[in-house]
DSSP file (Angstrom, degrees, kcal/mol; ACC not computed):
  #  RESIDUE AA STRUCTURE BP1 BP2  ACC     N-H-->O    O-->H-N    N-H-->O    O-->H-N    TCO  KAPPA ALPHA  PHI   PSI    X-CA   Y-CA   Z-CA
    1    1 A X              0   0    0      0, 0.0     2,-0.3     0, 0.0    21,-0.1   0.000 360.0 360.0 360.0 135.8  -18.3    2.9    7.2
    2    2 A X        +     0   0    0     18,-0.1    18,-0.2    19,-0.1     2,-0.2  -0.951 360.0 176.4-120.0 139.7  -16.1    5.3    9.4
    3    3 A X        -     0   0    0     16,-0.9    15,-0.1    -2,-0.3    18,-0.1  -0.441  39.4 -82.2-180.0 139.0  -12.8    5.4   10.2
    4    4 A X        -     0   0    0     -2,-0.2     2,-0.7     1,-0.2    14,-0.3   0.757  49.9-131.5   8.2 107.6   -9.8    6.9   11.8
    5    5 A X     >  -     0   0    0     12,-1.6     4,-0.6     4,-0.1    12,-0.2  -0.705  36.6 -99.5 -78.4 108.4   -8.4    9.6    9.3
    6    6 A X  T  4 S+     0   0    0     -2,-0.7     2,-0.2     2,-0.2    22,-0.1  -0.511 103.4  37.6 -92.9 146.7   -4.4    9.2    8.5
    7    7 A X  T  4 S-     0   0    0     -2,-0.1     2,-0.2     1,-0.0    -2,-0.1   0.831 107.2-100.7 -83.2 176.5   -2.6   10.4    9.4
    8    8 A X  T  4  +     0   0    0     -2,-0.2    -2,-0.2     1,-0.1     2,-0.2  -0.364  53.8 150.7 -51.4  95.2   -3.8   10.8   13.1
    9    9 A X     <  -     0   0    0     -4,-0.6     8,-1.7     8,-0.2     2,-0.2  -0.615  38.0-123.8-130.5-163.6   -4.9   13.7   13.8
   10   10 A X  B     -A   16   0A   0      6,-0.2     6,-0.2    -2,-0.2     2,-0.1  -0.653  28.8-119.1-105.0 172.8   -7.8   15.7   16.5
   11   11 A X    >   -     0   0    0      4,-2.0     3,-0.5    -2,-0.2    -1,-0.1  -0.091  35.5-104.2 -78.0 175.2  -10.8   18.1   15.5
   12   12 A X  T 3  S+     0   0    0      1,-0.2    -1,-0.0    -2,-0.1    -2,-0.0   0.813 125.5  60.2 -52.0 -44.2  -10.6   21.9   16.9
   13   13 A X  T 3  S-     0   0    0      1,-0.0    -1,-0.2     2,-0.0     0, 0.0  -0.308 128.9 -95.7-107.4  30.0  -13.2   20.7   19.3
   14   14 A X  S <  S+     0   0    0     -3,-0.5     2,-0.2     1,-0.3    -2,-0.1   0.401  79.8 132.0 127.2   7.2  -10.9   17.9   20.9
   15   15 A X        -     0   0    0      1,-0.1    -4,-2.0     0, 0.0    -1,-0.3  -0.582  65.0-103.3-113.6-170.4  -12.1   15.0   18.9
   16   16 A X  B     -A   10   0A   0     -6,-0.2     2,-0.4    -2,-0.2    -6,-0.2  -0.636  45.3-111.7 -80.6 145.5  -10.3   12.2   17.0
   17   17 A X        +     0   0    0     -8,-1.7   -12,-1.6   -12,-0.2     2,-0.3  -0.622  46.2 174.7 -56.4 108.8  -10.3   12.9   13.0
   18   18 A X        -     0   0    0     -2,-0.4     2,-0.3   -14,-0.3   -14,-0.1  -0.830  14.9-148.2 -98.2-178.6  -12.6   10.3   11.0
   19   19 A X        -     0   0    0     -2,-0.3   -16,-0.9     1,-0.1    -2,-0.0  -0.931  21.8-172.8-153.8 137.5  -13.6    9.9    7.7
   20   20 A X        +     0   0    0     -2,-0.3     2,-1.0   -18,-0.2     3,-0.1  -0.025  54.0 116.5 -98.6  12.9  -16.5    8.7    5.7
   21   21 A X    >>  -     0   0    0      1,-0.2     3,-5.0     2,-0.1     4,-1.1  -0.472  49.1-163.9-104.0  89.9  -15.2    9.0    2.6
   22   22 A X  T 34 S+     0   0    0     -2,-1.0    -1,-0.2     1,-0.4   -20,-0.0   0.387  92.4  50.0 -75.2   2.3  -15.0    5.4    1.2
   23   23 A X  T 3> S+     0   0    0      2,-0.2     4,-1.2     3,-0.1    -1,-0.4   0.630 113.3  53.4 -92.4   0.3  -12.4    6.1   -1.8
   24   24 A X  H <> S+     0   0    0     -3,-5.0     4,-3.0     2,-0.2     5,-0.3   0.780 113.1  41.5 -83.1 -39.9  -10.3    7.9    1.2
   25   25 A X  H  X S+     0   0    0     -4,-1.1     4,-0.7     1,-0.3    -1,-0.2   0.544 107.6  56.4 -99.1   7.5  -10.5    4.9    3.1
   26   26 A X  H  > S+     0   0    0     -5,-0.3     4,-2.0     2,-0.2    -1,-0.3   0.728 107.8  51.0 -94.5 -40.9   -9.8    2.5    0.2
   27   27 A X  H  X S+     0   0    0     -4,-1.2     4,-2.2     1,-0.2     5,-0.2   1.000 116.4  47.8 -70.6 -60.5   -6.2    4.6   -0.6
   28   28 A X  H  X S+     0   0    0     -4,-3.0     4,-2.3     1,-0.2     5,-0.4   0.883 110.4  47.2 -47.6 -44.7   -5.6    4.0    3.4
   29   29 A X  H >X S+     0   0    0     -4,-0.7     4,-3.6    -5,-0.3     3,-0.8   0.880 118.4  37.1  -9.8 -93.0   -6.4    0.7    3.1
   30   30 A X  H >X S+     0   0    0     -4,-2.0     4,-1.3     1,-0.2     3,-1.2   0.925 117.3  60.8 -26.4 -87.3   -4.1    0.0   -0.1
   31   31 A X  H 3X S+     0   0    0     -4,-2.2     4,-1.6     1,-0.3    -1,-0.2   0.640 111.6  32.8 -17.1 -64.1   -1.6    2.5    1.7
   32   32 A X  H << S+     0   0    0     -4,-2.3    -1,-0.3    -3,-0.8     4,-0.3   0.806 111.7  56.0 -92.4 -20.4   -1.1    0.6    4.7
   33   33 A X  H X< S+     0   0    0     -4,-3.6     3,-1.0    -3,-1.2    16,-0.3   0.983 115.4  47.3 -69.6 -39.9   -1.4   -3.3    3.5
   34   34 A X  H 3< S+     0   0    0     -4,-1.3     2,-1.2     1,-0.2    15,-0.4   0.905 113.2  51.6 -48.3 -89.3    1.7   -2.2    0.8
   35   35 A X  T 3< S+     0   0    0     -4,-1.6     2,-0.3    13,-0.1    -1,-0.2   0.151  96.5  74.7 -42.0  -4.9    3.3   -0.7    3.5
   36   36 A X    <   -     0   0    0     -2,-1.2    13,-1.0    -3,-1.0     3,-0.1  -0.949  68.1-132.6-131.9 125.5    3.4   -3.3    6.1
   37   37 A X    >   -     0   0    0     -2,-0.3     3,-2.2    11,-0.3     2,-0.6  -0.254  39.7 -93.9 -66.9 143.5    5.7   -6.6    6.3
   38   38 A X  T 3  S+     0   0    0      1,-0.2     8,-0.2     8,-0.2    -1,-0.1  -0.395 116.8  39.3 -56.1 105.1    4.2  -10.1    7.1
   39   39 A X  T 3  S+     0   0    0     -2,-0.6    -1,-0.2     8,-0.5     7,-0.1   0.279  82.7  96.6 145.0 -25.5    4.8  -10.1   10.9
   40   40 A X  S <  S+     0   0    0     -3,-2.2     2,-0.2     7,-0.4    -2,-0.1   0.982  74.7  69.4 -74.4 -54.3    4.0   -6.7   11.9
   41   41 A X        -     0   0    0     -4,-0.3     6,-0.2     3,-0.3    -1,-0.2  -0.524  63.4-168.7 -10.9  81.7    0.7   -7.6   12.7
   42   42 A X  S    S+     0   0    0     -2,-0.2     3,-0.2     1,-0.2    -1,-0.2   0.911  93.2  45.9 -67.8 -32.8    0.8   -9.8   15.8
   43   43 A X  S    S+     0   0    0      1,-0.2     2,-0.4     2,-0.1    -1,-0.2   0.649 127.7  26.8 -74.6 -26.2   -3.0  -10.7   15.2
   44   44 A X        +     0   0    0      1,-0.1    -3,-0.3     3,-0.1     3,-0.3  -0.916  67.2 176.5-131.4 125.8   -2.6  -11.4   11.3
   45   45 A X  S    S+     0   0    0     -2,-0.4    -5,-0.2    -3,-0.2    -1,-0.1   0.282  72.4  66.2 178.1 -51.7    0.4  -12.2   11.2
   46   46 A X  S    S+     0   0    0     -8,-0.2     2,-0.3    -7,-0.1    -8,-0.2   0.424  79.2 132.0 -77.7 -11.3    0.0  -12.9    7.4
   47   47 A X        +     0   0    0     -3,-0.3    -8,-0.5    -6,-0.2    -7,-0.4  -0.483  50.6  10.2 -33.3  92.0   -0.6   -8.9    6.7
   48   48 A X  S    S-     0   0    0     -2,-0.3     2,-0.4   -10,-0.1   -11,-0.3  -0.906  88.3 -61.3 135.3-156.8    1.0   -7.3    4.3
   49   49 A X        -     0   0    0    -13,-1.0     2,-0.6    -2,-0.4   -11,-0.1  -0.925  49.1-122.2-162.1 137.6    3.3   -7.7    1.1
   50   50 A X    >   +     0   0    0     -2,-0.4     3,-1.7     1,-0.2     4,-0.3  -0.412  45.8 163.5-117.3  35.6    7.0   -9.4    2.0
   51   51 A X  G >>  +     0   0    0     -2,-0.6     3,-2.9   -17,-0.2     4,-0.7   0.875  59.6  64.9 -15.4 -73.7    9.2   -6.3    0.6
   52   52 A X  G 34 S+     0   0    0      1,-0.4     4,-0.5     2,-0.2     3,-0.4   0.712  93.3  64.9 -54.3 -22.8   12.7   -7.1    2.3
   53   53 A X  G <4 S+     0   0    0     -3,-1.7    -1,-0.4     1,-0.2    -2,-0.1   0.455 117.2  26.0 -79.2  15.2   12.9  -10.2    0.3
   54   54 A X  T X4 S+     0   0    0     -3,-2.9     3,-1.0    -4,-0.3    -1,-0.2   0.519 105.7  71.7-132.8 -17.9   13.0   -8.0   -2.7
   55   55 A X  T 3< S+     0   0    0     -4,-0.7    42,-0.5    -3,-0.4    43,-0.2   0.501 101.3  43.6 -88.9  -4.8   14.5   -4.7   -1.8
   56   56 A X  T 3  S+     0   0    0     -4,-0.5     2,-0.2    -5,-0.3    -1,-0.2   0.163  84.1 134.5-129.6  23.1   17.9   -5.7   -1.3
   57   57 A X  S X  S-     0   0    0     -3,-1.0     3,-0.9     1,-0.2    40,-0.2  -0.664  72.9-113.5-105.9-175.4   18.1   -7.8   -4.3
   58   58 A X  T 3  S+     0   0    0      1,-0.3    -1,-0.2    -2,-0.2     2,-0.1   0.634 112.1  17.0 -83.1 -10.0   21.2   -7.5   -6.7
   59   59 A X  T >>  -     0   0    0      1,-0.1     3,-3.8     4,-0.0     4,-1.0  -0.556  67.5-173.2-133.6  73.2   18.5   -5.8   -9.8
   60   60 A X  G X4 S+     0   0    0     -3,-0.9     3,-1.6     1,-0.3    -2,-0.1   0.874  73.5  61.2 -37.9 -39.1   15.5   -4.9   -8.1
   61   61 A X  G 34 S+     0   0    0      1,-0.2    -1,-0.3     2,-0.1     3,-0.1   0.481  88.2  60.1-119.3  47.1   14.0   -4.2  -11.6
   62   62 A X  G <4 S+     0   0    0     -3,-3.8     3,-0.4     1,-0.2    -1,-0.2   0.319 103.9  54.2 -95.6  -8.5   14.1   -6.7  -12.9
   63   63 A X    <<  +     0   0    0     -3,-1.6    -1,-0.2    -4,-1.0    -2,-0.1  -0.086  66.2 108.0 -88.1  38.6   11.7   -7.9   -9.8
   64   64 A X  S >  S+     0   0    0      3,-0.1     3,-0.7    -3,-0.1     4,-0.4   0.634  77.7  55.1 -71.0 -44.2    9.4   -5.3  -10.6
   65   65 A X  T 3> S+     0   0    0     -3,-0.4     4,-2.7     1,-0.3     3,-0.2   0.902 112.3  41.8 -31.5 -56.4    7.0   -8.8  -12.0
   66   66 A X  T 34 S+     0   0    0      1,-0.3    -1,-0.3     2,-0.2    -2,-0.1  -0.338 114.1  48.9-115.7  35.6    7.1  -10.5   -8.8
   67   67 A X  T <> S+     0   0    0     -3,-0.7     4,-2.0    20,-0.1    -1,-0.3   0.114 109.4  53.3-124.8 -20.1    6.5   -7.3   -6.8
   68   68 A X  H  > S+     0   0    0     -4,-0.4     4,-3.7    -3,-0.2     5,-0.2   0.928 115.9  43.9 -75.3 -59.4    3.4   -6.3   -9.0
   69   69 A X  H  X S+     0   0    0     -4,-2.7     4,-3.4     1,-0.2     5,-0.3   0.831 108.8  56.0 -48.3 -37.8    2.1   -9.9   -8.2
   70   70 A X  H  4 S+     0   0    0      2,-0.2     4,-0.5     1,-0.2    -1,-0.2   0.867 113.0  34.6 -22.2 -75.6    2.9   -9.8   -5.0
   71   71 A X  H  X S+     0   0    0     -4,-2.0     4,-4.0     1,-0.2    -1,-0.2   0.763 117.1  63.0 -71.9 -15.6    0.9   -6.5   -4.0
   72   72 A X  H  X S+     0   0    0     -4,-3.7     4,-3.2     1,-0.2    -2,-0.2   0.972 109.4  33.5 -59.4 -38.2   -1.5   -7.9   -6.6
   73   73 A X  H  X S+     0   0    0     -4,-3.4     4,-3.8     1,-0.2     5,-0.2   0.811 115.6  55.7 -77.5 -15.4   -2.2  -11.1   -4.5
   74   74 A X  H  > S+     0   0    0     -4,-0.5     4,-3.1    -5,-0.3     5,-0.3   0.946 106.7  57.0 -72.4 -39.2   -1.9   -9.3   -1.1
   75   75 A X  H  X S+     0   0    0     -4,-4.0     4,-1.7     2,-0.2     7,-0.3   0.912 108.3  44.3 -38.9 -56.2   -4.7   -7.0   -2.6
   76   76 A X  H  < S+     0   0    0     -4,-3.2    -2,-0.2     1,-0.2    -1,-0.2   0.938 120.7  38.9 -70.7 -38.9   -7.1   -9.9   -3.3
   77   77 A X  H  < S+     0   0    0     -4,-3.8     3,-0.3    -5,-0.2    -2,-0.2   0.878 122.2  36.9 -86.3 -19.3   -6.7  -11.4   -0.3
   78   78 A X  H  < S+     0   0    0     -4,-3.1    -1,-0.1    -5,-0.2    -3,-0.1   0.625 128.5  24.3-100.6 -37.2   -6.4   -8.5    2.0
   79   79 A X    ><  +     0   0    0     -4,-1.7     3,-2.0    -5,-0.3    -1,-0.1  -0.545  64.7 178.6-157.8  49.0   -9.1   -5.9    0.4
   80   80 A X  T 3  S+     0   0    0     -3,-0.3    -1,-0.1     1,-0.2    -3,-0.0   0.844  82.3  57.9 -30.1 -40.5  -11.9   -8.0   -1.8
   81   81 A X  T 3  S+     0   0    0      2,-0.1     2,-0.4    27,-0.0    -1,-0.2   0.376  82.5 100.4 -96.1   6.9  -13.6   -4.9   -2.5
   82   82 A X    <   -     0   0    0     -3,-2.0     2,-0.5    -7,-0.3    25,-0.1  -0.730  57.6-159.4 -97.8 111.7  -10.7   -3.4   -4.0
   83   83 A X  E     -B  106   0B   0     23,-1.8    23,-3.9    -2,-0.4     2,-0.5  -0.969  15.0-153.2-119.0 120.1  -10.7   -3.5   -8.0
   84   84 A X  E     -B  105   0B   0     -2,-0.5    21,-0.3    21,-0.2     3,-0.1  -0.772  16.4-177.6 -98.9 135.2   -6.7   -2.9   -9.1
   85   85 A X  E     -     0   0B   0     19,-2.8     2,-0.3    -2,-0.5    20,-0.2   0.703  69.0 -30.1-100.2 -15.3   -6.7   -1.4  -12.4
   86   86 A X  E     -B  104   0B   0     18,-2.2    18,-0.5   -18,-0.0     2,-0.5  -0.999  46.6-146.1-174.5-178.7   -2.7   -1.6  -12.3
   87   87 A X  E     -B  103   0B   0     -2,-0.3     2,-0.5    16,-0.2    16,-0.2  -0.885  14.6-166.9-171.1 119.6    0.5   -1.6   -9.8
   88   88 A X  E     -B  102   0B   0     14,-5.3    14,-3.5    -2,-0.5     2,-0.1  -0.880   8.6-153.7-121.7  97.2    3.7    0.0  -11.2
   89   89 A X  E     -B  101   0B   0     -2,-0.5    12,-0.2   -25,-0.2     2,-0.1  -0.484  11.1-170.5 -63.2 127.2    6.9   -0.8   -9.0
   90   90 A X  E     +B  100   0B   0     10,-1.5    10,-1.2    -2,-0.1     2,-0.8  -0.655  22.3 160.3-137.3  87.1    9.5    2.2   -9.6
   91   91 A X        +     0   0    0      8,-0.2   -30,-0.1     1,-0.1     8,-0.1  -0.646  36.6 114.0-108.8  59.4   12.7    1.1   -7.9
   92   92 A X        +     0   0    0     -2,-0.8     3,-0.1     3,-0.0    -1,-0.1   0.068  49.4 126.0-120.2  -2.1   15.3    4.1  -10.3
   93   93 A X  S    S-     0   0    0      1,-0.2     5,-0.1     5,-0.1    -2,-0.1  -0.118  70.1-134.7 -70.0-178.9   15.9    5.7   -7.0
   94   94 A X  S    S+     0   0    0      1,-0.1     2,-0.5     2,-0.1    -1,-0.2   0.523  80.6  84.6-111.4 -11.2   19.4    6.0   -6.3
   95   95 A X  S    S-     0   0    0     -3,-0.1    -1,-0.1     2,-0.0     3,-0.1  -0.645  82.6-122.1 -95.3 121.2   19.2    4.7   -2.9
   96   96 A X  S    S+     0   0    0     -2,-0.5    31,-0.2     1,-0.2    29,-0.2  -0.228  95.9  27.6 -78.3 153.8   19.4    0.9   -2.4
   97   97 A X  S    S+     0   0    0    -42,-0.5    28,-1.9     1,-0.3     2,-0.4   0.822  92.5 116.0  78.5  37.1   16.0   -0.7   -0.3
   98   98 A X  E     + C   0 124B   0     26,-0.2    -1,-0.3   -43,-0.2     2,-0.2  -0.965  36.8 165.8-145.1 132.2   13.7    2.3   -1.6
   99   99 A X  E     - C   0 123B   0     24,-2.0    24,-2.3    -2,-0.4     2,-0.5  -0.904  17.2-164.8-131.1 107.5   10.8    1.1   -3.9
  100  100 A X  E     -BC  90 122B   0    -10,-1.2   -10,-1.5    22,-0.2     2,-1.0  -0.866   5.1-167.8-114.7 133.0    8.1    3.1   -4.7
  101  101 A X  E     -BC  89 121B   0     20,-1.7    20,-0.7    -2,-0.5     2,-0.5  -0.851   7.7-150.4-149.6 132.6    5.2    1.5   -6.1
  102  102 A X  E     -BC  88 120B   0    -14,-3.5   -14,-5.3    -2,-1.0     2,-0.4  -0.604  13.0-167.2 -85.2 126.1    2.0    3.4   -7.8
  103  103 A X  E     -BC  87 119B   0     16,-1.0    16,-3.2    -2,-0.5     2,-0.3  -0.984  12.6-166.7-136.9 134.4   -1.3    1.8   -7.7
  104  104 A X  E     +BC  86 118B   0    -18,-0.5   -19,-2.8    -2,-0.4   -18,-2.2  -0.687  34.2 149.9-138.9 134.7   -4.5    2.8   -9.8
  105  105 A X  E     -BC  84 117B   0     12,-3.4    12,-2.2   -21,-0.3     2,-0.4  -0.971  23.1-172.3-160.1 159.9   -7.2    1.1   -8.2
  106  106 A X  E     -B   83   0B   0    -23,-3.9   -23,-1.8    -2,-0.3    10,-0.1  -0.962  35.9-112.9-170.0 164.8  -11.2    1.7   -7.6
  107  107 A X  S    S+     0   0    0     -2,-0.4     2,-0.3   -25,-0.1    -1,-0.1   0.488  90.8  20.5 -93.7  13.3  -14.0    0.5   -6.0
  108  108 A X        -     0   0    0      6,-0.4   -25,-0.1   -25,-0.2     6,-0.1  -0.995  68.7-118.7-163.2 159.0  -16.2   -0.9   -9.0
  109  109 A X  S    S+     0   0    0     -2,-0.3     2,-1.1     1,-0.1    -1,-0.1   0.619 100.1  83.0 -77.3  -6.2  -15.8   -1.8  -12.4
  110  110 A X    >>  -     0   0    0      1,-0.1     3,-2.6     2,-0.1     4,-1.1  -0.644  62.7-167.1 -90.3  95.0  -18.2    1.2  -13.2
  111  111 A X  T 34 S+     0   0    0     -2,-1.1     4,-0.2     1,-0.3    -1,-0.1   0.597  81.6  65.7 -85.9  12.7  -16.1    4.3  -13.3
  112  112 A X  T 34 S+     0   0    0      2,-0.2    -1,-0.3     1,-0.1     3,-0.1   0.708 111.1  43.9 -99.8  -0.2  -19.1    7.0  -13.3
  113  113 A X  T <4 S+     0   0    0     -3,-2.6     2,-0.3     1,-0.1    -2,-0.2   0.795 135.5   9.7 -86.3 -47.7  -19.8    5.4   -9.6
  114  114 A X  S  < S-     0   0    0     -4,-1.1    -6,-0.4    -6,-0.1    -2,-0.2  -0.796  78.6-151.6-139.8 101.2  -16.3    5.3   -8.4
  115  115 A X        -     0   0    0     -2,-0.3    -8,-0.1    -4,-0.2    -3,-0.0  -0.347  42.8 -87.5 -71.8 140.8  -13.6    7.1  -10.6
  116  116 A X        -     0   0    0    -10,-0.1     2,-0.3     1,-0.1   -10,-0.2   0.123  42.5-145.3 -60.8 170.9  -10.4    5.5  -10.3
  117  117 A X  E     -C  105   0B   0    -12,-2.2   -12,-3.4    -3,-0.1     2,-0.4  -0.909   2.5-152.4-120.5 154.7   -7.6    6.3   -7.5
  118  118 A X  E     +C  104   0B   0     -2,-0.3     2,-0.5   -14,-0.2   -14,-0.3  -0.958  13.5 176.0-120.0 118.3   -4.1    6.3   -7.3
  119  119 A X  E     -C  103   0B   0    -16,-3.2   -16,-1.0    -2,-0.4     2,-0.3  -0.952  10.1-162.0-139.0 153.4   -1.6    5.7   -4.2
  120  120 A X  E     -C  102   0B   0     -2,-0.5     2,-1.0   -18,-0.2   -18,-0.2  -0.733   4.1-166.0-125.5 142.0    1.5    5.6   -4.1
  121  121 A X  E     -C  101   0B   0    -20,-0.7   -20,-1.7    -2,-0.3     2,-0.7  -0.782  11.4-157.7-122.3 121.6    3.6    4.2   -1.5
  122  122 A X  E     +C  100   0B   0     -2,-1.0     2,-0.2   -22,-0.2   -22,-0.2  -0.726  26.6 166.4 -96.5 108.2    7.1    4.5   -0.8
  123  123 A X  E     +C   99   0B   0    -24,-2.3   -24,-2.0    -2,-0.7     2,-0.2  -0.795  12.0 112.7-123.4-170.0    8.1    1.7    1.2
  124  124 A X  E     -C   98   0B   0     -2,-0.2     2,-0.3   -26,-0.2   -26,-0.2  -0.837  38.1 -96.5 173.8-153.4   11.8    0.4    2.0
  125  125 A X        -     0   0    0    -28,-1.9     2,-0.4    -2,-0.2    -2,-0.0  -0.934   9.1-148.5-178.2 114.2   15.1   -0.5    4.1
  126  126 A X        -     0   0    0     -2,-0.3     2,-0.6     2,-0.0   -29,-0.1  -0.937  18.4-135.0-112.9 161.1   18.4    0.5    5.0
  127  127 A X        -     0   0    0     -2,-0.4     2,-0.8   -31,-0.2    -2,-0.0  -0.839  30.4-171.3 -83.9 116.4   21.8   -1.9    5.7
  128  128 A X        -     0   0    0     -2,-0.6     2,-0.7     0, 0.0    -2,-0.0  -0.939   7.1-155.5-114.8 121.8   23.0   -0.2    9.0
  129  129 A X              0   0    0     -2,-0.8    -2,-0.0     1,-0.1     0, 0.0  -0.772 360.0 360.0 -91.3 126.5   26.4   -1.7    9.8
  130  130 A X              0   0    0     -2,-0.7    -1,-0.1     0, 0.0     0, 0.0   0.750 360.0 360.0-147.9 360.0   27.3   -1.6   13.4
């Protein structure tokens, strides 16, 4: 499997970046289904982990449960091949609608094929009054 290398870049020689490296392309994966709202997507539509209902609420950590489950379920459905070994929501920032949440993940339960990986995704919101 090949595919586009994030972020976006060219070669020397003129060509678009890919990459064959399937725990590189399991962290994008992860990277970008966290990181995108249900909606963004026109074609699935269903893509993606439903932050804003969570980012703006009055003790974001005490949702830190229902945000693990969340990415957990978006995980299963999204990215089958994708074994989550955990998902740690760290919402301590001092700016409200900023969440960052670490996920330790791998692509088998055997870790001398595929030692685990971590990414970590900051994703988030501001209230703009205007």
């Amino acid at each position: 499997m090949t595919n586009f290398a994030v972020p976006f870049g060219l070669t020397p020689s003129g060509q678009v970046r890919v990459t064959s490296d399937p725990n590189q392309i399991a962290n994008e994966h992860v990277t970008a289904l966290i990181g995108t709202f249900p909606g963004e997507r026109v074609m699935l539509p269903d893509y993606g982990v439903n932050f804003p209902s969570y980012l703006f609420a009055p003790d974001i950590v005490a949702q830190s449960d229902i945000i693990s489950l969340s990415v957990t379920q978006a995980v299963n459905q999204w990215e089958p091949t994708i074994i989550l070994d955990s998902v740690t929501p760290d919402a301590t920032f001092s700016d409200v609608g900023i969440v960052s949440i670490g996920v330790k993940f791998s692509l088998s339960n055997n870790p001398s094929l595929t030692p685990p990986q971590i990414a970590t995704v900051e994703v988030g919101g501001r209230v703009v009054n205007g």
